[in-house]
N, C-alpha and C positions, 0 to 999 in steps of 0.2 A: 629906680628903673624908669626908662621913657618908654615911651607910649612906642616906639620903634622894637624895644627891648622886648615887651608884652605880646604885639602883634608877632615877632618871630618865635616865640613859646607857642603862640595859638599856633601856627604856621606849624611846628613841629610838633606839637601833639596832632593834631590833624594829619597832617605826614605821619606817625606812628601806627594811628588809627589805621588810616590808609593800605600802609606794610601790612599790620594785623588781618584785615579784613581780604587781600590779595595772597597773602600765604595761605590759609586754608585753601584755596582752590589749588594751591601749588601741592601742597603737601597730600591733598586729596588725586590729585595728579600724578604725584610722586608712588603712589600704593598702585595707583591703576596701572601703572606703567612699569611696577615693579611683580604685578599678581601678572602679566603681558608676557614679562621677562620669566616666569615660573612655568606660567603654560608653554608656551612655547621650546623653554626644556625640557618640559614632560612628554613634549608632542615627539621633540625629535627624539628623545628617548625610548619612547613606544615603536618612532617608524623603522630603528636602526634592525628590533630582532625580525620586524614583519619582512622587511627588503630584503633580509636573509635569509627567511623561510620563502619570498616568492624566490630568489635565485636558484635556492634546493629544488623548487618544482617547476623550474620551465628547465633544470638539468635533467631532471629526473623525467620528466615528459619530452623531451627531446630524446634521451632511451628509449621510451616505450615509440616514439614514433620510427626512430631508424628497426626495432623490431617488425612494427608492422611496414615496412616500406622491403624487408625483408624478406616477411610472408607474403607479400602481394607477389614479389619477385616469386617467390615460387609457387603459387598460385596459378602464375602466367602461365609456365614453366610447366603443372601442370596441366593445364588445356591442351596449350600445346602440343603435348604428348598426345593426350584424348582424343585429339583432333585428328592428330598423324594414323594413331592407332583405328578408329571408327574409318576415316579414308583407306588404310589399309584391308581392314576386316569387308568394307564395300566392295573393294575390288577383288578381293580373294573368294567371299562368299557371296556375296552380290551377281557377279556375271554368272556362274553354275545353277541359283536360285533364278535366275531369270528364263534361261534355258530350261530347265526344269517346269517353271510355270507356263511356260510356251507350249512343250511337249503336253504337258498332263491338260491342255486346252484342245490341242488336238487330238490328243484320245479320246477326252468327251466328246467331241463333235464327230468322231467317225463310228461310236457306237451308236450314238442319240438316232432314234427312232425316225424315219424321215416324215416333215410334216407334224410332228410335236416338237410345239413350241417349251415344253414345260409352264407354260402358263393358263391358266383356268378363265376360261373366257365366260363371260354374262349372259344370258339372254337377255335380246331384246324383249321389252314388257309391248 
């Protein structure tokens, strides 16, 4: 063997070495990237029932909102009436009660005593 022949032995155990000593970080690489690949199907495996239970409740609260959008409508619906009906009841019983309070103003004052004021005056000290 020459001394050429010797140097590329060193040359190729050292290259060996080399390999040896750059695989572990590969194969250590290899695990992290594969435990990556785990989680992440477990991620999406978890999100698929959760996406399906949030769809069931923005279905299921979009119900409950056309109900209350329902009741408000009739809500309205009833003021409305209240409104109609109280305006009603003011003009029907309102103008005869006014009259009345007018009249029973002037009965007191045509009986009231002339010169009593109804009121209790002080003396001066």
């Amino acid at each position: 063997m020459s001394g050429g022949d010797i140097a590329g032995l060193i040359a190729a155990g050292v290259f060996a070495v080399l390999v040896g000593f750059i695989a572990v970080p590969l194969l250590k690489l290899g695990r992290v990237l594969d435990s990556t690949r785990d989680a992440i199907k477990e991620a999406s495996d978890g999100i698929t029932p959760i996406l399906d239970e949030t769809a069931t409740t923005l279905q299921e609260t979009n119900k409950q909102l056309a109900k209350v959008d329902l009741i408000t409508k009739n809500v309205a619906d009833v003021t409305g009436n209240v409104s109609a009906l109280v305006a009603l009841f003011a003009a029907t019983v309102g103008g005869p009660l006014i009259k009345l309070a007018g009249f029973s103003a002037a009965v007191r004052a045509a009986f009231r005593v002339p010169g009593a004021t109804g009121r209790s005056r002080r003396k001066a000290d």
